[in-house]
N, C-alpha and C positions, 0 to 999 in steps of 0.2 A: 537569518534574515528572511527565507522565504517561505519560512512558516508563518511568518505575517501579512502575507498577502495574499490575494483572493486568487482562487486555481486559474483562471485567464492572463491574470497582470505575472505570475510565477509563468505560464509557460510563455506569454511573450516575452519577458527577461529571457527566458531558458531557446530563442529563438522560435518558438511553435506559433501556430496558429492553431484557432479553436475549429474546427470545421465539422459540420453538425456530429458536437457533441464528444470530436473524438480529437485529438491531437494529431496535428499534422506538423511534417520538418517544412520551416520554408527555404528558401533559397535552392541555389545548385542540388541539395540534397536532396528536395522534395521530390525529385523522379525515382528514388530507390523507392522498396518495397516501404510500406506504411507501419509495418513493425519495428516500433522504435527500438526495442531491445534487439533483433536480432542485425538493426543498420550498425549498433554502435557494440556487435559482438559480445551478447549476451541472448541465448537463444529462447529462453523462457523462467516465466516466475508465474506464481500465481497465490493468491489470499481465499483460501475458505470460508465459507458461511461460519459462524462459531454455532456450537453446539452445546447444549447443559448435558455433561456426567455427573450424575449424584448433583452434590452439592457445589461442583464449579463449573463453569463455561469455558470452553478449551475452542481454541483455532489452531490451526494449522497454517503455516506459508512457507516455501520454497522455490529455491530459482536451481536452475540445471543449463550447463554448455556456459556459463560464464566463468572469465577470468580471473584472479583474485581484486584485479583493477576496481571492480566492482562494488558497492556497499547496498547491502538493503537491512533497513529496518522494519518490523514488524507490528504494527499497534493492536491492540483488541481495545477496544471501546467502547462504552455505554454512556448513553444518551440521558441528561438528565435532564432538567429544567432548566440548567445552566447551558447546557449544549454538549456537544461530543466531549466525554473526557477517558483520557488515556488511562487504563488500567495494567496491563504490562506493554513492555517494548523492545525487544531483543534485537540484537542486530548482528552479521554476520557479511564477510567478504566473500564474494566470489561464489561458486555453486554449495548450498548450503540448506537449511531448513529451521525450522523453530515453532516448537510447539507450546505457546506462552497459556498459562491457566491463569482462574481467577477466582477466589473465592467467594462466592457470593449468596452463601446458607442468611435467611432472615431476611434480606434488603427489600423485597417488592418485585416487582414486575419492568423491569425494563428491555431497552433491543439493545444489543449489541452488534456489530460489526468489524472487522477486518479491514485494516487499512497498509498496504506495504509500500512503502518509500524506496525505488530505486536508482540509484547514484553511479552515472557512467564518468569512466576516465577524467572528464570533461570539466565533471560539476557540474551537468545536469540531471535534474531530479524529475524524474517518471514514476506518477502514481496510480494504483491498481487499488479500488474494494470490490469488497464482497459483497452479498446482498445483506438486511437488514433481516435479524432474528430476533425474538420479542420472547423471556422465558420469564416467570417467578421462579423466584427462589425462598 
């Protein structure tokens, strides 16, 4: 359901507020530190830029110090004219990693990036990109 809503209307469901640009908890919480993964005991993740080897594009993401409580999924992505579409997506509990590739010998010139989905105890979802990489293939 909140893959169809727009990243503000998702973190106000998911309780947040938008505060320039970054997610903040409100309520009682909001005096803890501002690191939503490590308030709800998950101490780090992070999505890489993707890169082209040879002939495919390969990203990296990883989280460390979390529970298996945890879910994150991985997207690598390219942008077409249609808008971001999903090329691989793995997903893993708890401290983990995922190296998702893509093959993309002959297609043209697009950007790709790195989008990870993280899922606390809860059911709320905290998302993390990479920056935008642009290769031909």
């Amino acid at each position: 359901m909140l893959e169809n809503l727009g990243k503000a209307t998702r973190l106000a469901v998911a309780g947040l507020a938008v505060v320039g640009g970054t997610a903040a908890m409100t309520g009682p919480a909001a005096a803890a530190p501002s690191n939503e993964s490590t308030i709800q005991g998950c101490s780090s993740s992070n999505a890489a830029v993707p890169w082209q080897s040879g002939s495919e594009i390969v990203t990296t993401a990883s989280s460390s110090g979390c529970d298996r409580s945890w879910h994150f999924q991985v997207l690598l992505e390219r942008e077409s004219w249609r808008g971001w579409i999903t090329e691989r997506n793995p997903s893993w509990d708890g401290d983990g990693s995922a190296t998702p590739k893509y093959p993309c010998g002959g297609m043209g010139t697009y950007n790709y990036r790195t989008t990870i989905y993280k899922t606390n105890p809860a059911g709320t979802v905290f998302t993390s990109q990479s920056g935008v990489a642009r290769y031909s293939c």
